[in-house]
DOLUMTOR-579574 format. One line per 2 residues: number of its first residue (from 1); their letters; for each residue x, z, y of C-alpha. Coordinates in pm, 1 decimal. Each point is the difference from the previous one (the first is absolute). Layout:
NUM = a = X:Z:Y ~ ...
This chain:
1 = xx = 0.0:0.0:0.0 ~ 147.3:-38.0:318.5
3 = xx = 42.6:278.7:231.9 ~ 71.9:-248.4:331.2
5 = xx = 337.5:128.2:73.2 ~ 302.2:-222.8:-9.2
7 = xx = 207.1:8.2:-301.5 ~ 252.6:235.1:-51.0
9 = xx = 300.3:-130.6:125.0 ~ 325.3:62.5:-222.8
11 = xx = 379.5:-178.6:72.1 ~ 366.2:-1.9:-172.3
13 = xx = 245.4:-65.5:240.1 ~ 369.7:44.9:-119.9
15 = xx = 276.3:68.4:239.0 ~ 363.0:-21.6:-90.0
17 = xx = 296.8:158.6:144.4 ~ 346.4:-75.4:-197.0
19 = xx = -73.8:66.0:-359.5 ~ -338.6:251.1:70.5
21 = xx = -324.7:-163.5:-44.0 ~ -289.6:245.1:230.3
23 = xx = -346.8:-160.7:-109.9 ~ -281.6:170.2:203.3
25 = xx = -294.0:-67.0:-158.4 ~ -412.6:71.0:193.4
27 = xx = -339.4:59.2:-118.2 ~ -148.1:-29.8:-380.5
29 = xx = 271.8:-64.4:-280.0 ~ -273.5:-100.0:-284.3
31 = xx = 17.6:-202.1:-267.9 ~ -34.4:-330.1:230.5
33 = xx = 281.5:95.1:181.0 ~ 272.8:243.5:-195.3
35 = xx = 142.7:-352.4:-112.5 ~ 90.3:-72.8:316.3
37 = xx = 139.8:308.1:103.7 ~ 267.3:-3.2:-272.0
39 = xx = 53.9:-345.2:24.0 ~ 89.6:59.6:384.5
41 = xx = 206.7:292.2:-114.0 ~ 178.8:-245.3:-249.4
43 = xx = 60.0:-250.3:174.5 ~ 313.0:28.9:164.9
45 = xx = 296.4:178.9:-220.6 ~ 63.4:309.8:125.5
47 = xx = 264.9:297.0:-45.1 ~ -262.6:274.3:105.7
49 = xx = -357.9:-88.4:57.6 ~ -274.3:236.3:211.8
51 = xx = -354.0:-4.9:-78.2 ~ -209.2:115.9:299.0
53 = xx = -322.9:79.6:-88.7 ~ -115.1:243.7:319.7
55 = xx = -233.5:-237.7:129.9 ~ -172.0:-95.3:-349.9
57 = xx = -377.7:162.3:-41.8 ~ -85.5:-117.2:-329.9
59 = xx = 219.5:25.8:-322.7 ~ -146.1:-117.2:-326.8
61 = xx = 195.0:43.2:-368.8 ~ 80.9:-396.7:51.9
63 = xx = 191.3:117.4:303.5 ~ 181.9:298.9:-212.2
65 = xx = 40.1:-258.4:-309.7 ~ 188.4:-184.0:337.3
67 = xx = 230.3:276.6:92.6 ~ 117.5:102.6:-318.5
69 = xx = 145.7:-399.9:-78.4 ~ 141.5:50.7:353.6
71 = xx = 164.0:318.7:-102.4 ~ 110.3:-133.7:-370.4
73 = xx = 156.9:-287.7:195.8 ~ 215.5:196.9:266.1
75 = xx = 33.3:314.7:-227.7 ~ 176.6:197.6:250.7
77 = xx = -26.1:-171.1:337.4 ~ -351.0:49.8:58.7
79 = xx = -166.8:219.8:254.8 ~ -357.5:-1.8:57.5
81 = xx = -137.1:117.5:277.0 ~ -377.7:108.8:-48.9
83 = xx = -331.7:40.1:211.1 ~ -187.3:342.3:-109.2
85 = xx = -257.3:-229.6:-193.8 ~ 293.8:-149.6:-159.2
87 = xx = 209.5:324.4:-84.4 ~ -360.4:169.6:-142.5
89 = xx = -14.0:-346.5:-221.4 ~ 323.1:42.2:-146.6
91 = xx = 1.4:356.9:-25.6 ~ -326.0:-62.3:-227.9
93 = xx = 113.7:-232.3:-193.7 ~ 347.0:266.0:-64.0
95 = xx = 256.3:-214.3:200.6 ~ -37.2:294.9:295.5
97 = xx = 381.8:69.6:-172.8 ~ 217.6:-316.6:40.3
99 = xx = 278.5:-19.0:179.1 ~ -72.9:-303.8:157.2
101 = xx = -300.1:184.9:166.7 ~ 57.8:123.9:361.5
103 = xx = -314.8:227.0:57.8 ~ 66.2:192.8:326.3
């Protein structure tokens, strides 16, 4: 049914500096747009890549299935930087612990 609001808007938009990759990604990572996310995060090769999700509102399990190929991919140069609805996500789904996860 629709509401009459505009869609939700989302982006990917990677940023390099020397070898880090900073992707800073916006609205609703679902399953018709997780895909993109990592692809954006894979994209360029990278030494260290950040994932910053503080301006993301909606995080779906495609999204986590998304951030744990990120993190199997740069096993220990990954830092993801998470909204609260994003942190509360993770933490649900028992990721709260990684070490890639920068929860202030």
């Amino acid at each position: 049914m629709d509401q009459g609001g505009a869609p939700p808007v989302f982006s990917a938009v990677a940023e390099t500096d020397d070898d880090h990759l900073r992707v800073v990604v916006t609205g609703e990572v679902d399953m018709a747009t997780a895909d993109t996310m990592l692809q954006t995060a894979l994209r360029e090769p990278a030494a260290r890549v950040t994932l910053d999700l503080r301006a993301v509102t909606f995080f779906d399990s495609a999204a986590i299935h998304a951030v744990v190929r990120l993190a199997g991919h740069y096993p220990d140069a990954l830092t993801v930087l998470p909204s609260r609805q994003v942190n509360r996500v993770l933490t649900i789904a028992g990721l709260g612990g990684q070490p890639w996860l920068r929860a202030d």
